[in-house]
C-alpha positions in Angstrom: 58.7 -4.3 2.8 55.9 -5.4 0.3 53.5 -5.5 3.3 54.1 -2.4 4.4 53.7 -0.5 0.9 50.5 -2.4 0.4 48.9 -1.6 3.9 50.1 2.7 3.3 48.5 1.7 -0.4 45.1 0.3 1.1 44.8 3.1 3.4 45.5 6.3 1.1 42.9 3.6 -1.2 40.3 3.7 1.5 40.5 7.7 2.7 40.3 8.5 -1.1 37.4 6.5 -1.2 35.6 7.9 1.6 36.1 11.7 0.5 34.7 11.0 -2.4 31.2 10.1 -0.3 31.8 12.6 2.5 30.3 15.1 1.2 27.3 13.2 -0.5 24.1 13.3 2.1 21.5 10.6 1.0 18.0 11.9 2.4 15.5 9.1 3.2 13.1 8.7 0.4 9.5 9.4 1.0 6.4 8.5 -0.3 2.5 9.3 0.5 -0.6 8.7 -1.0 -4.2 9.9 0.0 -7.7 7.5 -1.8 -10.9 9.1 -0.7 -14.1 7.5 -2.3 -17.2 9.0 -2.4 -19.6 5.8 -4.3 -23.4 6.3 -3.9 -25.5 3.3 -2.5 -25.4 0.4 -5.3 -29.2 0.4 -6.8 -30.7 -2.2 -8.4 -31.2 -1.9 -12.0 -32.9 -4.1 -14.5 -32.0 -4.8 -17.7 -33.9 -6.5 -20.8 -31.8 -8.5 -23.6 -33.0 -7.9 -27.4 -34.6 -11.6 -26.6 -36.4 -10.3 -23.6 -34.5 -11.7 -20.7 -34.2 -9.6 -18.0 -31.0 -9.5 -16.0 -30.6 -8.0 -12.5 -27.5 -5.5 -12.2 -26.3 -3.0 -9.4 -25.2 0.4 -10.4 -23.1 3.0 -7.9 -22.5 6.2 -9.3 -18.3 6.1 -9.5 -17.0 9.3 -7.2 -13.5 9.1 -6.2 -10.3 10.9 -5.2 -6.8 10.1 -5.0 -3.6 11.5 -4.8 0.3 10.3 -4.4 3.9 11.5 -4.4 7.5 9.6 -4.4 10.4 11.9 -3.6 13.5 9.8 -3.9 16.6 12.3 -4.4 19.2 9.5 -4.4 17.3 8.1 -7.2 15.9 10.9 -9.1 12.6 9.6 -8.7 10.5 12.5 -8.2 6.5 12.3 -8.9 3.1 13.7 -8.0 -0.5 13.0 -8.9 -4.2 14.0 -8.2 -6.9 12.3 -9.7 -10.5 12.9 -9.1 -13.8 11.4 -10.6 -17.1 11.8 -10.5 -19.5 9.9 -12.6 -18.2 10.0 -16.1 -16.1 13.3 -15.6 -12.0 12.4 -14.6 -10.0 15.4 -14.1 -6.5 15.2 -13.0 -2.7 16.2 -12.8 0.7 14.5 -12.4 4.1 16.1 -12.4 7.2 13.7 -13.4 11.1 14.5 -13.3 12.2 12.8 -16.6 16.2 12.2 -16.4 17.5 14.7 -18.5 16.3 17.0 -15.7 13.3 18.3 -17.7 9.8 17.9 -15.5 6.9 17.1 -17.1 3.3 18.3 -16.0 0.3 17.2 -17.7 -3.1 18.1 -16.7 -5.9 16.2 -18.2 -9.5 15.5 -18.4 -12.3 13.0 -19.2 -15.8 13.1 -19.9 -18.3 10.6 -22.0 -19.1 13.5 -24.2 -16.0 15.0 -25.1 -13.3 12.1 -24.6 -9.9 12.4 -23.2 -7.6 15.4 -23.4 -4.4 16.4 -22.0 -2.0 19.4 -21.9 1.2 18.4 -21.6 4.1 20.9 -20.8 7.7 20.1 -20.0 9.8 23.0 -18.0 13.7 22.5 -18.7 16.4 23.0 -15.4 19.9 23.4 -15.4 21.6 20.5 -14.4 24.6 21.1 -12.7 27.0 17.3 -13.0 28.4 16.1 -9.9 32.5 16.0 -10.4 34.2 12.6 -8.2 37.8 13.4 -7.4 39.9 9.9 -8.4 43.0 9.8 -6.5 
């Protein structure tokens, strides 16, 4: 008799289980990213110590472009960037879901004259919980 109340207790154990997940749908995460570089032909420059030794360098002027994005529902990790250089100038923009359901976009730029500077703006959702039934 204990056999059979354990097996009816595993079963209604298992279905209760498996309505809990039934309705869930796990997408595939997906992921892409894009690098396009743009470099000049490396030239030969000289340079001259302060005790007059000259050293041979190469120089390419730095141009660049890049981009990526993760898109992981089951996870909640959700991201985006573009980035794009060209000499000393970096301009650029990534997006990022932060766990409390906020997203946070900052744009920024880069140049030898001015520094680094970034605007930053986070954008608040709704988050609606997910309720489990427990049998």
């Amino acid at each position: 008799m204990h056999f059979k109340i354990f097996c009816v207790a595993a079963f209604i154990a298992v279905a209760a289980a498996q309505h809990g997940h039934k309705h869930e749908k796990h997408e595939p995460a997906q992921s892409s990213q894009h690098i396009t570089r743009h470099d000049g032909h490396p030239e030969e420059v000289v340079i001259t110590d302060k005790h007059g030794h000259k050293h041979v360098d190469y120089y390419a002027h730095p141009k660049y472009e890049f981009e990526y994005k993760v898109e992981d529902h089951h996870t909640g990790d959700i991201k985006t960037q573009h980035e794009q250089r060209d000499g000393d100038v970096v301009k650029g923009f990534y997006s990022l879901h932060e766990p409390d359901g906020s997203v946070r976009d900052v744009h920024y730029h880069s140049d030898k004259k001015t520094g680094f500077h970034a605007e930053v703006k986070h954008s608040t959702h709704h988050v609606v919980p997910k309720h489990h039934h427990h049998y």
